[in-house]
VONUBA-521401 format. One record per residue: x, y, z of N, C-alpha, C in turn; residue in one letter. Coordinates in steps of 0.1 Angstrom, whole numbers, plus 5000, padded with zeros to 4 digits. Layout:
N
XYZXYZXYZA...
This chain:
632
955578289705956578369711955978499716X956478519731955378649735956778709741X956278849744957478929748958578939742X958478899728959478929718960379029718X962178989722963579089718964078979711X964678999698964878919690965778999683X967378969685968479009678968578879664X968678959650969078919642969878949633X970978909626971478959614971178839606X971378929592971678879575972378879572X973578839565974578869557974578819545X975678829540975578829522976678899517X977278879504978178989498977879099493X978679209497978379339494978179349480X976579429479975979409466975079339464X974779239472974079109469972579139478X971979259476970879279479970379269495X971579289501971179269516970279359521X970279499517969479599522968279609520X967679529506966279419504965779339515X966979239518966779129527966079159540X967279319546966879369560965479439557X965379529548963779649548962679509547X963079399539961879319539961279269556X962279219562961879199576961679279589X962279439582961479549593961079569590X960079589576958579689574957879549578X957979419573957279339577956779349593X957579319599957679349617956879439617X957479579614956779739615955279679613X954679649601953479639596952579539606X952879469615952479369624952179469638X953379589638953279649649954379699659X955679579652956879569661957379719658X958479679667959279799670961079739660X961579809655962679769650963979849649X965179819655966179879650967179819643X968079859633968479799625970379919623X971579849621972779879617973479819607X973579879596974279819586975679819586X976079709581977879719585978679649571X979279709566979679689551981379699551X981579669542983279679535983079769529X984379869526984679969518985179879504X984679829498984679799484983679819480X983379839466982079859457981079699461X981379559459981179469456981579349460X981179239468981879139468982379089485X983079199494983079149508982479119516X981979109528980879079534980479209539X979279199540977779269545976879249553X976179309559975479249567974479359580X973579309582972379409586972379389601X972579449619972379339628970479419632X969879359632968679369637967679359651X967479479659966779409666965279469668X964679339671962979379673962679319685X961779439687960779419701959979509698X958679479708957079489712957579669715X958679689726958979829730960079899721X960379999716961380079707962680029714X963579959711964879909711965680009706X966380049716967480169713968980109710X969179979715970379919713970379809708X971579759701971679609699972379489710X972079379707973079279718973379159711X974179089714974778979711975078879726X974778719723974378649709973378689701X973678639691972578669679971578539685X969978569678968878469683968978429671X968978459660969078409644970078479638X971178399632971678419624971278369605X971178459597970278409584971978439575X972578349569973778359558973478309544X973678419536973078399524974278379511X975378349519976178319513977878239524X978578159519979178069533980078149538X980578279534981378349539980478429552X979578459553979078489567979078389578X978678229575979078179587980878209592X981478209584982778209587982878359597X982478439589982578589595981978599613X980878539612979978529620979978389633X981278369635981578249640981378289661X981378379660981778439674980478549681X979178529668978278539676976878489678X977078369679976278259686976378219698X975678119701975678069716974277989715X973877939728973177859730971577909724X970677809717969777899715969777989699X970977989695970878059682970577979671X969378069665969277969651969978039639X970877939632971577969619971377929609X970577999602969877939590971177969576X970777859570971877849556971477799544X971677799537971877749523972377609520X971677549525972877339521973577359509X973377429499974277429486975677429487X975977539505976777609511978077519517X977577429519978077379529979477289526X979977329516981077229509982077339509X981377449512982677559507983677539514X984977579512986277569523986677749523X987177709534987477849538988777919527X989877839526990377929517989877949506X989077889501988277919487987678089489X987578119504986878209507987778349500X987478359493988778499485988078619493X986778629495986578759496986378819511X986978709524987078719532988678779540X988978889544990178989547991278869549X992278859551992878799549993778739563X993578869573993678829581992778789591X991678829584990078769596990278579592X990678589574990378399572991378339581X992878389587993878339594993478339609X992278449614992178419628991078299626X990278269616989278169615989678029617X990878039608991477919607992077909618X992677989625993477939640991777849649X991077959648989577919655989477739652X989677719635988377599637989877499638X991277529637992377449640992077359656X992277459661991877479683990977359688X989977369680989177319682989177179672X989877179662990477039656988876989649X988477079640987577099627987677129617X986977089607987277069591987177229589X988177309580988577409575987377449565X985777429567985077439556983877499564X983777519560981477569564980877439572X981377329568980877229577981277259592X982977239592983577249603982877399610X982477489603982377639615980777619616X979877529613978977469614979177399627X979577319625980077189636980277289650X981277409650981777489666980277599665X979677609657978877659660977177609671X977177479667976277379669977377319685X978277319685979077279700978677379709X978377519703978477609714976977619718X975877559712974377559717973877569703X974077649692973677649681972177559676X971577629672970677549662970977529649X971177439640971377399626970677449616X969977499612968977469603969577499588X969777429581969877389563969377399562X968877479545967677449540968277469523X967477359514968177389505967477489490X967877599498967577709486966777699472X967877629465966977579450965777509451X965977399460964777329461963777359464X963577489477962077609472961677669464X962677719460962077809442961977689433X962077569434961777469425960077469419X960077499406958677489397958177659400X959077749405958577849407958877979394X957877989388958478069378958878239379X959978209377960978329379961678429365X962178549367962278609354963978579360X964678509355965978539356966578389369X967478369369968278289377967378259391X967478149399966778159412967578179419X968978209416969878319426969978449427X968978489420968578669419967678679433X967278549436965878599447966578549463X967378489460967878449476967578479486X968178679479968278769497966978749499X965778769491964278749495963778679499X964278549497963878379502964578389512X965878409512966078419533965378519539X965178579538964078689546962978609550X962578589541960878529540961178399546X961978319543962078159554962178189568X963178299573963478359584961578409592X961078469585959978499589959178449591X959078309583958178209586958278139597X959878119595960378049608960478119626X960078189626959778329639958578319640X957278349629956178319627955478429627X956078519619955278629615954378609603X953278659600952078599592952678679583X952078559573952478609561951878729551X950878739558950178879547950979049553X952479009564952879149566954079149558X954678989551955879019545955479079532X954078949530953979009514953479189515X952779229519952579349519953979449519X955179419527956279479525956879509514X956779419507957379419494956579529489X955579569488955179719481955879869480X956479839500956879949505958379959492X958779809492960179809491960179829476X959179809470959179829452958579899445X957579989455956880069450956380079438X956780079432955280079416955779989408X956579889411957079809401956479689403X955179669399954579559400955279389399X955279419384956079339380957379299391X957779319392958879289405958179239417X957279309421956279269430955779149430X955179109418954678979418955478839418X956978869412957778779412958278739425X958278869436959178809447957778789453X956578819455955778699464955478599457X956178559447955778399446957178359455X958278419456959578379464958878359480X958078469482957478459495956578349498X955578339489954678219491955478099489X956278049481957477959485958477889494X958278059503959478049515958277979522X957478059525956378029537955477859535X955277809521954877689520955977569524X957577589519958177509521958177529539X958377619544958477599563957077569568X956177539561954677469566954977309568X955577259550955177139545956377049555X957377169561958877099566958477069581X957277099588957277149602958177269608X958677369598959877439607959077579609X957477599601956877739608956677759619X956877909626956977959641955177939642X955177949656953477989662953078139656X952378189652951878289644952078389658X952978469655953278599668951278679668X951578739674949978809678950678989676X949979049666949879139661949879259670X950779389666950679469680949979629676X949379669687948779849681950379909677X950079969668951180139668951080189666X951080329670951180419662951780449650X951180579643952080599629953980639632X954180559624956080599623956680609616X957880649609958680649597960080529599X960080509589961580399591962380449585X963580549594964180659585966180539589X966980639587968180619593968680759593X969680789598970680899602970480959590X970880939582971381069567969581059566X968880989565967481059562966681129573X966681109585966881219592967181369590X968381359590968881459585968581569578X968481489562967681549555966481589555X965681489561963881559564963881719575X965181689579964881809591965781949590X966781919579967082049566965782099559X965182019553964082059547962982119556X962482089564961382159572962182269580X963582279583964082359584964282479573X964082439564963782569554965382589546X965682439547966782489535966482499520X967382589516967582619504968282539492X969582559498970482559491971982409494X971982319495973082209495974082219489X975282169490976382109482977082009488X977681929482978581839483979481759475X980381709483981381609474981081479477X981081349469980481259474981881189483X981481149495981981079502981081029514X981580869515980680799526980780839540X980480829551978580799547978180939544X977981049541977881189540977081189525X977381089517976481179502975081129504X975080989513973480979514972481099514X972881149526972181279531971781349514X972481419508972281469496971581399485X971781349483971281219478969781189482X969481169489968081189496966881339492X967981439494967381559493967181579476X968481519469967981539457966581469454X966181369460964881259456963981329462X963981419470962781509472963381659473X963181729464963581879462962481969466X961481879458960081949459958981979472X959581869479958881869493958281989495X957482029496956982149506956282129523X956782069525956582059542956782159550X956582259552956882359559956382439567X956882499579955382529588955182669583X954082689591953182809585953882939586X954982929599956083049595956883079587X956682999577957883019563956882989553X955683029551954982979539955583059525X956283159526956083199516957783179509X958383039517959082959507958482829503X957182829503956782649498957082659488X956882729478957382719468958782729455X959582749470960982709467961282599460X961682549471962382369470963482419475X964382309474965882289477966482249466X967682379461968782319452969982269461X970182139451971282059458972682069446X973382079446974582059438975582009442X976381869435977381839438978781909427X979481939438980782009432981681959428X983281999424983881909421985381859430X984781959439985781909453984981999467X985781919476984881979493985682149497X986782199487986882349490985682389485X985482339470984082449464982682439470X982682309476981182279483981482349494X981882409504982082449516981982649511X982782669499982782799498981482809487X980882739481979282739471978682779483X978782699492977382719504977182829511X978282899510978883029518978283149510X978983059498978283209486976883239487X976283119490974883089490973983179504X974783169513974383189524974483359527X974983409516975683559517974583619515X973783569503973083609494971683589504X971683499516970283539523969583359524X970083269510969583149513970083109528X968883009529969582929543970482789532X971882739538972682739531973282599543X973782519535974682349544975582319533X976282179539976882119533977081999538X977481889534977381789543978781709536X979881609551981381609544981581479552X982681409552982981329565984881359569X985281319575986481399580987381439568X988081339560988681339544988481509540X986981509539986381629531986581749543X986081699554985881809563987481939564X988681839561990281899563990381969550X989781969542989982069531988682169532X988182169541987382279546987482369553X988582339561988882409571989082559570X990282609559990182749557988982799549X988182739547987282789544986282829556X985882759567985282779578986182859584X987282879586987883029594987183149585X986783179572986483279561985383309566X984483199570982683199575983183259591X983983239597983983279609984483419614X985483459604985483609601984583729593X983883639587983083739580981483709584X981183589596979983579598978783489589X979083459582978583359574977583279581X976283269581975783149586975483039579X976182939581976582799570976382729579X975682569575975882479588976782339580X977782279589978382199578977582059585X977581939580976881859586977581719590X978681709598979881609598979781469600X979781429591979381259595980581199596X981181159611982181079611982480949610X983680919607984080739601985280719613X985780649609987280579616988480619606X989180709610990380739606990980699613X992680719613993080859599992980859589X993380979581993580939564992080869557X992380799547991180689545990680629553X991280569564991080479577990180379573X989080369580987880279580987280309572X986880389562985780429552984080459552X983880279560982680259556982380199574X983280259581982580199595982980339607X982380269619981580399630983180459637X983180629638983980709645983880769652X983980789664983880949669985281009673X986581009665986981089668987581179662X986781259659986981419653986081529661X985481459674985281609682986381699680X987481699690988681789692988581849681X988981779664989081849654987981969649X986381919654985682009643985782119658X985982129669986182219680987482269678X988182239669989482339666990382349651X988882359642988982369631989382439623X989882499615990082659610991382669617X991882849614993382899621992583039626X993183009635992783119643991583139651X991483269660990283239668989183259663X987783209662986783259657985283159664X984183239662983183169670982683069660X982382959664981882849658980782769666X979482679666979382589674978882479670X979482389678979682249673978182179688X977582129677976881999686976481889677X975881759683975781639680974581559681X974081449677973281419674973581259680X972181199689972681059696971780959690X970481009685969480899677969080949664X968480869657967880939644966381039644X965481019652964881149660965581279664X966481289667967381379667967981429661X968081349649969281409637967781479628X966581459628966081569622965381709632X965181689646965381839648966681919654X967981849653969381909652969481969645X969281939635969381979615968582119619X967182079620966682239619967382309626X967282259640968282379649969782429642X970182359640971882379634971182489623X970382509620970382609607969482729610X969282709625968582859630969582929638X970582819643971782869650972682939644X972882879632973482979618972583119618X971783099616970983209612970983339623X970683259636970883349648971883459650X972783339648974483389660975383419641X974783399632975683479619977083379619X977183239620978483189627978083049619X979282999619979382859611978882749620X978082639620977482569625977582439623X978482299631979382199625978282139634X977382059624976481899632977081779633X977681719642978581599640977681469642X977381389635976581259630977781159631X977681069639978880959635978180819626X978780739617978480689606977680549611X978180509624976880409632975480479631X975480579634973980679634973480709620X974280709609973980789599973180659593X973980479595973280399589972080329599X972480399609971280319620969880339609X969180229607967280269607966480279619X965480319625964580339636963680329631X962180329637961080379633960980479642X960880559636960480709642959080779645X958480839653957480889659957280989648X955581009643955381109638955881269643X956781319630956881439639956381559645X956781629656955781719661955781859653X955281919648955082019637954982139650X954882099657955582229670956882269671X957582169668959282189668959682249656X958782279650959282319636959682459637X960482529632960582699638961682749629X961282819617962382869608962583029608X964083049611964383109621964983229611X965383389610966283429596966783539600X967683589596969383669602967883819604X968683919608968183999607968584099592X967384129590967984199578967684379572X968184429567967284549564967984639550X968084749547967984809531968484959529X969684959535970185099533971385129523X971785029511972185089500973385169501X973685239510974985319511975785289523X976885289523977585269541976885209545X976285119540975484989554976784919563X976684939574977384859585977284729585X977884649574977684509581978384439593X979184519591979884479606980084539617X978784629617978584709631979084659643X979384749652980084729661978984759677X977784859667977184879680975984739676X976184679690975284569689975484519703X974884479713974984429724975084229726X974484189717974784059712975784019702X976584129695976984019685976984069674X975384039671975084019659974884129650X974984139638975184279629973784229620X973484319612972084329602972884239592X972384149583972884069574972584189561X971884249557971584309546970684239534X970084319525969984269514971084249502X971084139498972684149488971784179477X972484269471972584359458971584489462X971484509473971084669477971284699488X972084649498972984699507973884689503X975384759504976784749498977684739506X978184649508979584609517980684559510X981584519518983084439514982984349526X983684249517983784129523985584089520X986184059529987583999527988183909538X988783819534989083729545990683769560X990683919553991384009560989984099577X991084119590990084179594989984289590X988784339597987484499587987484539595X986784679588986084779596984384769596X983684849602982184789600981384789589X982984839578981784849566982384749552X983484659560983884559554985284609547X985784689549987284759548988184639553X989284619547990284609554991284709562X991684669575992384699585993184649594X994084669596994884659612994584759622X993784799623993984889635993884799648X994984839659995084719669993584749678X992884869681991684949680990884849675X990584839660989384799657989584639657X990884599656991184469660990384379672X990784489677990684369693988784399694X987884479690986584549690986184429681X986484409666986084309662986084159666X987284169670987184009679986383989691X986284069698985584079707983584049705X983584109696981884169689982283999687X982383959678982183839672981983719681X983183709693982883629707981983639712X981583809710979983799721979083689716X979083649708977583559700977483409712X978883399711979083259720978783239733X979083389739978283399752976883389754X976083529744975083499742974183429737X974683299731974383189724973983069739X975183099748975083009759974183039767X973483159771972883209780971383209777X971083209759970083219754969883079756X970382959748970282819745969982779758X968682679760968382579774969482469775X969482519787970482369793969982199786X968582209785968282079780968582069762X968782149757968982149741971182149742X971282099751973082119754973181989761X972781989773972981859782971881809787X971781689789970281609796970881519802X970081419810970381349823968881249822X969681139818968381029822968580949834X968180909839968180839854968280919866X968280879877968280879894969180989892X969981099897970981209899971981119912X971181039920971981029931972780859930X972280829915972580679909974180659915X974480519913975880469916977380489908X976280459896977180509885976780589876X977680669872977180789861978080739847X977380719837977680759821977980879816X979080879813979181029803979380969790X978481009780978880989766978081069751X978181119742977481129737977481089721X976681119708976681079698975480939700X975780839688975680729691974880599704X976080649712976080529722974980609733X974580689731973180769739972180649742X971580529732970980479727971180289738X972480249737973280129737973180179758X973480319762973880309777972380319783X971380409777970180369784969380239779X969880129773969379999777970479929783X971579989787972079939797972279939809X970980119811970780129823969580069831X968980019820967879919824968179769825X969479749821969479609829970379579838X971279699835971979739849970379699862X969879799859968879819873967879709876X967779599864967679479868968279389877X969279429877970579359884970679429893X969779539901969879559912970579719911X971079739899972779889904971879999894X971980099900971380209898972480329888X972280339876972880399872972080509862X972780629856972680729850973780739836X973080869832973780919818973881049820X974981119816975081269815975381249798X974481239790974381289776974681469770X975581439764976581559762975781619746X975181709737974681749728975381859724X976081979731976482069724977682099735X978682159725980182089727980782269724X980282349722980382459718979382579718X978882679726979382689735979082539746X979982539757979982429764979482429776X978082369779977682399795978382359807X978982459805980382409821979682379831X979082519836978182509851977582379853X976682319842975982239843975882119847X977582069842978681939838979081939852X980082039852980482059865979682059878X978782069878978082059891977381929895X977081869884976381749883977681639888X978681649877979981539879980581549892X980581659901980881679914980081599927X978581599920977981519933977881339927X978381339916977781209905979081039917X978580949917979180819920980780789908X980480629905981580579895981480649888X982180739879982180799867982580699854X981880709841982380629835982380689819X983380749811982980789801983280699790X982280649779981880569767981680689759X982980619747983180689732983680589725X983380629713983980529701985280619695X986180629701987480649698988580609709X989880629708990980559715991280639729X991080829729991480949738990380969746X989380929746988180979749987981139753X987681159738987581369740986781409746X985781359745984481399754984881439768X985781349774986181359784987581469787X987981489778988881619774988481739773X987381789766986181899764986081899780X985381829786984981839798986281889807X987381819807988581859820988482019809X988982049796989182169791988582319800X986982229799985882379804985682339820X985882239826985382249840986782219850X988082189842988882129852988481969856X987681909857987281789866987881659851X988781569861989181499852988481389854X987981299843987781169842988581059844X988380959849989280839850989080719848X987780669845987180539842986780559823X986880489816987180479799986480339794X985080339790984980239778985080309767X986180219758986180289744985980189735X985880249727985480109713985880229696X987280189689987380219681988180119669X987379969670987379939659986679919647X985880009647984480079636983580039641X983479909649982079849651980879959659X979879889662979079959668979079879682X978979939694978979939710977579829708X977679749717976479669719975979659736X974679619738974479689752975279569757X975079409756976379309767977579329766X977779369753979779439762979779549769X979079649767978879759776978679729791X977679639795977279609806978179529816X979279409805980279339808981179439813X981579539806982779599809982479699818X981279749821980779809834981179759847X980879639848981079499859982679519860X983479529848985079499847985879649860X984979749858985279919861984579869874X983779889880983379849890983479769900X983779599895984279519905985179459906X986479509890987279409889988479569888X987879669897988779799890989379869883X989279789869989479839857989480009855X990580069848990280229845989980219833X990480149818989980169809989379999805X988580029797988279869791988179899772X988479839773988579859755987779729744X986479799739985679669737986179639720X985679519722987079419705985879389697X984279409704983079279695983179329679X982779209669982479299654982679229647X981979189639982379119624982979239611X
């Protein structure tokens, strides 16, 4: 197999070791050379629903996924069921023969209304109501079969515990034999994945030498792929991101409440406190670390961090929308009194509880009009996991800068995306700190004379001010004077001006492709990733198209938007919500309305053939909105 793009998922029941199954087969790949991206997609239950990893590798960094799947691997019969709609000609679906008796209503832990559209499916088509029958329309539609019977490989293999403890590993490892990746990169993986637990180690490469002898002795091993250069990389996801780029950013101080996807992030940092990675302009916190604290609600983590931040730490928090709405008056408090706090928003699918555990973007509008009343804030976003760790730093120099609360919005496709990531460049590193100084009596913290904005932060506990969530005077008094009113509102806006004038157009908005392209993308977050591999096969197909990638949403580069979308072809704005805000922000600050809409908000993640399908729908079949349905 040469020129390897190879979409695959795993699935399995939530719990049942799938996140084993997927790291075994990208470090394996990674360790050969490939390139891999990877999205996890789960049930909001603890245990028990389906799961499942979609994967893709190639020779070049894969920014997006696509469907059909080239292998489907089910490690339990509820994924073929789940997974009935994406195959096609050419797909191999590997199984478990133990599997294959299951019936679907047996299937308890399949939603209840997904088992009723299944059943309409294998009705239609006039097939047995079981794993055979979704077998059978699977294999009609081009499918490859492949059974294999699980027990029978770990047969004589000595194991500490059940030979159903090793499954997820034996599908991994059959999967890889069967593609024909050599086997000294899976076994070596398992190190990455167990690190000093030998003993565990040794048990699952006997699972591996098992997988790989039974696909010898069967004829079903692949031709041995040919091994590729790479450079060094990290195999991070979104919330680790994040966190690596808090830390080299020079945080201090965390809090949080746990909620998905958002505790990862913390969670991570707690596993490395100690890090000292830091560039040579902050040496003299290596020997900090980072305290993390989880609180016992998202008011106290939002005002801990504040407290934190008063005091001179560099200071975050990290929430997803649930938590973000009980924060709110507390970020109006940072935005009156100046607070540099960055919060770090990882969105889901609402309302309310909504989706839990799957992809959102809509709470722009909200973190852009968060709080009561007017106050400076700025909100930008993050579109890959490369970016989610120099955002992070940035988001916490921009606090530091402009003295102003700093909302990073991460949507929960991104946060579980994995990549391999490029070593980072230790030039982007840059820890950035308020201004400060030591006058003990009437210090002005809220000076007025200042041409940007920004006031001296002070030393706390020898400079002396007042702080109240009332407006002040410059020495933290409360006041009404309609005078010093309208002076302090004004001082505090300036930052946003000067925030816009100072910040490069390219750290706000970028532009990949032709300017004078046919069609223009407007999108950001996420789908940054899904539109430029779909601007490459667009332009296979002959049509020339572009992205106007949107990053900071606050202050908002009008000029920049505006001038570009005036000379730009088909406009087309792609978001994973139902309003498309992005495109609302935009009419907001430039007047220029959008009128063409791919949206996608039913948690899934955008894939580049529906994107590219529904491109064709806007363009040839004049579609204004298209609304994409794909998703297990």
């Amino acid at each position: 197999m040469s020129n390897i793009d190879l979409n695959l998922s795993i699935g399995g029941p939530q719990g049942g070791g799938i996140d084993t199954s997927s790291n075994l087969i990208s470090r394996a790949f990674a360790s050969s050379g490939y390139n891999v991206l990877g999205v996890r997609e789960f049930h909001s239950n603890i245990k028990g629903r389906h799961s499942y990893v979609h994967l893709r590798i190639r020779e070049e960094r894969p920014r997006s996924l696509k469907y059909p799947l080239d292998f489907l691997v089910a490690l339990d019969p509820d994924t073929i069921f789940e997974h009935l709609e994406d195959v096609a000609t050419g797909t191999v679906v590997l199984y478990d023969t133990n599997d294959e008796k299951a019936e679907l209503a047996q299937a308890r832990m399949i939603m209840r209304d997904t088992a009723k559209r299944i059943n309409s499916t294998l009705q239609e088509n006039k097939l047995e109501l079981n794993v055979k029958g979704a077998l059978a329309l699977m294999k009609n539609r081009g499918a490859k079969i492949m059974g294999i019977p699980f027990s029978k490989v770990l047969e004589g293999t000595e194991l500490d515990g059940p030979a159903t403890r090793y499954y997820n590993v034996l599908g991994a490892s059959l999967t890889l034999s069967i593609i024909g990746l050599d086997q000294k990169f899976t076994r070596d993986s398992l190190k990455h994945i167990f690190g000093n637990k030998e003993k565990v180690i040794a048990l699952n490469v006997k699972v591996v030498d098992a997988a790989y002898k039974y696909c010898v002795e069967n004829g079903l091993a692949g031709e041995t792929l040919p091994d590729m250069d790479a450079a060094p990389r990290m195999l991070l996801t979104g919330n680790d991101g994040a966190a690596l780029g808090k830390i080299m950013g020079g945080l201090r101080f965390q809090t949080y409440y746990p909620i998905t996807p958002a505790s990862d992030e913390s969670s991570i940092l707690e596993e490395h406190e100690d890090i000292k990675w830091l560039s040579n302009e902050n040496e003299k916190l290596s020997s900090g670390g980072v305290t993390v604290v989880q609180t016992e609600d998202e008011l106290s983590a939002i005002t801990m961090a504040e407290g934190a931040a008063i005091t001179g730490a560099r200071s975050a928090t990290a929430t997803s929308g649930p938590g973000f709405s009980l924060m709110a008056e507390a970020i109006s408090f940072a935005g009156i009194d100046e607070i540099p706090v960055v919060v770090t928003f990882y969105q889901r699918g609402g309302p309310s509880t909504g989706l839990p555990t799957r992809n959102g973007q809509a709470d722009l509008m909200f973190a852009l009009n968060t709080g009561h009343g007017e106050f400076p804030k700025m909100v930008i976003s993050s579109g890959d996991v490369e970016e989610c760790i120099y955002d992070s730093m940035k988001a916490l120099n921009y606090a530091q800068r402009y003295q102003l609360p700093v909302i990073h919005l991460i949507d929960k496709n991104l946060a579980n995306t994995s990549d391999f990531v490029p070593e980072i460049d230790t030039k982007k590193i840059k820890v950035e700190q308020s201004l400060r100084t030591e006058n003990k009596t009437d210090f002005k913290r809220y000076t007025l004379d200042t041409k940007n904005g920004v006031s001296p932060m002070g030393i706390f506990g020898k400079d002396i001010f007042w702080m109240t969530g009332d407006e002040h005077d410059e020495l933290g008094h409360v006041t009404e004077d309609p005078i010093i009113r309208d002076r302090m509102m004004e001082k505090r806006f300036t930052k946003l001006k000067v925030a816009d004038e100072e910040i490069p157009d390219e750290d706000k908005v970028q532009v990949y492709g032709k300017k004078d392209a046919r069609i223009t993308f407007i999108t950001w977050g996420s789908q940054k990733g899904v539109i430029l591999d779909s601007i490459d096969a667009l332009k296979a197909k002959g049509i020339e198209a572009n992205m106007l990638y949107l990053k900071m949403f606050e202050p908002f580069p009008s000029k920049f938007v505006d001038k570009f979308l005036k000379k730009a072809g088909t406009i087309i704005d792609v978001e994973s919500n139902m309003t498309g805000q992005a495109a609302k922000v935009i009419r907001m600050n430039t007047g220029f309305e959008v009128t063409n809409f791919i949206l996608k908000y039913n948690g899934r993640h955008i894939t580049e053939d529906e994107l590219v399908s529904a491109t064709a729908d806007i363009v040839s079949k004049k579609k204004k909105i298209v609304v994409l349905e794909n998703g297990a």
